[in-house]
N, C-alpha and C positions, 0 to 999 in steps of 0.2 A: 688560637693564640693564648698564652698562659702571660702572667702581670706578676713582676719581681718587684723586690724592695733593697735597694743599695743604699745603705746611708753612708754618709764621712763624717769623721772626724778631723775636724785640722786644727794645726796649732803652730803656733810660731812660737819661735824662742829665739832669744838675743844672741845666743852664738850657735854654731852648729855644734855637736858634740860627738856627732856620728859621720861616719863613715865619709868624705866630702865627696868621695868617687862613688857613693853608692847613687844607684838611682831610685830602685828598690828594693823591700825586704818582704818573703814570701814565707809565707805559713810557718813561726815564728815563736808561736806558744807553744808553752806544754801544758798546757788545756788537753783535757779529752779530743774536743774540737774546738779548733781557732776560732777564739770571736775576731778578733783582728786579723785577715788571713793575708791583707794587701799592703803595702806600707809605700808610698811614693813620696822619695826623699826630694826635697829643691833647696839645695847648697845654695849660700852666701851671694845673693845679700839677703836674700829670701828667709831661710833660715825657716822655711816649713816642712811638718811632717801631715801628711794625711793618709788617714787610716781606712779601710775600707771594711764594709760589715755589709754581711746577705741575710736572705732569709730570716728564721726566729731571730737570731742574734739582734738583726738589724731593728726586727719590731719589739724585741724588749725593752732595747736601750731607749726607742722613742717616748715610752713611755716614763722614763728615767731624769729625776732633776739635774740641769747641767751637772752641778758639784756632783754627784753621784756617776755619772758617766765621765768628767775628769779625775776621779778618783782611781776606776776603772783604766784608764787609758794611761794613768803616771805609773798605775802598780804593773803594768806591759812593759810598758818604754824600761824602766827600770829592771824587768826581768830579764831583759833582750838586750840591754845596754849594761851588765852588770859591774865593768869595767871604769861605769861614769859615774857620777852624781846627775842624775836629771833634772834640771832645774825646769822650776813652774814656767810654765809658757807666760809671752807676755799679751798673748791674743787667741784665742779660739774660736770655733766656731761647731756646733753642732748640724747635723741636717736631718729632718722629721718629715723625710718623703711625703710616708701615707698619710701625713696631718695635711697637707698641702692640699686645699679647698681644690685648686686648678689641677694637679694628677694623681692626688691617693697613690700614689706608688712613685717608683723611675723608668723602669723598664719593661719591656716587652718581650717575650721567648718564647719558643716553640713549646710547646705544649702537649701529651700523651696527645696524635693521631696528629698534627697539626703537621703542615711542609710548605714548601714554594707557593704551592695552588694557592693554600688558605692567605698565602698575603698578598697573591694577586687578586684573591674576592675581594677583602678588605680594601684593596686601592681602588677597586672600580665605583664609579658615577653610581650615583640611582638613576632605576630605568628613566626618571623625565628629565634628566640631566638638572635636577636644581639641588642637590646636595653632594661636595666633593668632599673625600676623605682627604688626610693629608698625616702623617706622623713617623718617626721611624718604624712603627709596625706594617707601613701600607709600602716600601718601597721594595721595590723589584727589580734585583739586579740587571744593570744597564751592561754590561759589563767592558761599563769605563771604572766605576765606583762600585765594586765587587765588595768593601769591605764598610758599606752607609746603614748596613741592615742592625737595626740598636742603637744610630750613634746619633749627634746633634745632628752633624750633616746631614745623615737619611734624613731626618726631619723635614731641615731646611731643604733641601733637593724635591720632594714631595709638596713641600708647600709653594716652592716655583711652579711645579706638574699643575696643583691644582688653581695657582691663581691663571696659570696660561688656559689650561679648557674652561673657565669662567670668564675667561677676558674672551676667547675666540665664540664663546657663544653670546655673550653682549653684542658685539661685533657681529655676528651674523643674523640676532633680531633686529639689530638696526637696520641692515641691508636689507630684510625682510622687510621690514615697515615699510621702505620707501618706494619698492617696487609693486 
């Protein structure tokens, strides 16, 4: 399995200025390549925009002081909204994946040689059953939730899997002990 970096930008602003029927805006710049390449609009009362960034892009900006990266993100909005005045957001927020002590990254992908098999390894037990995996990279289509593989869900889904084979084997040294 291969290990991505998605960061957002988001930001709110006191009125919408864009599109209110838009939901979002796709690959937008004329950049060589889009740093901003996702835009998910949430109309009034919301009145947020959030930006998506992959790869380099995403691991530049982490390195990047907020003002430097809302610098960034008003000189977009404004090339892509040329029609407005883009006023200063009244709130933002940055996200620094791979600084994040608990995932160094966000995601998970297939990887040069990697497929199905490799996240069914990743799900399974160690051979003495005393360490379960659990994350969106270990789950295995069930095919109720064909579309969990990456997402919060998979996660959550996989961490049920494995809190149930740790409870069923609690559960079965007890009934050992007593016979």
């Amino acid at each position: 399995m291969g290990f991505g970096l998605l960061n957002k930008c988001i930001l709110q602003f006191s009125d919408c200025f864009w599109n209110l029927m838009a939901i979002t805006v796709l690959r937008t710049c004329n950049e060589p390549r889009s740093r901003f390449h996702y835009i998910v609009c949430l109309p009034p009362p919301a009145n947020i925009l959030i930006l998506l960034l992959s790869g380099a892009n995403a691991a530049e900006l982490e390195n990047a002081a907020d003002s430097e990266i809302l610098s960034h993100v008003m000189k977009f909005l404004q090339q892509i909204f040329p029609q407005y005045v883009v006023p200063d957001p009244i709130k933002y927020k940055f996200t620094r994946w791979s600084q994040d002590p608990l995932s160094f990254g966000s995601y998970s992908n297939f990887a040069v040689h990697s497929n199905q098999h490799t996240m069914e390894l990743l799900a399974r037990e160690t051979d003495d059953g005393r360490l379960h995996w659990a994350g969106e990279h270990t789950y295995v289509n069930d095919d109720i939730n064909e579309s969990a593989n990456g997402c919060v869900h998979g996660a959550f889904l996989t961490g049920g899997r494995a809190a149930a084979a740790i409870r069923a084997r609690i559960l079965l040294g007890k009934s050992s002990d007593t016979t």
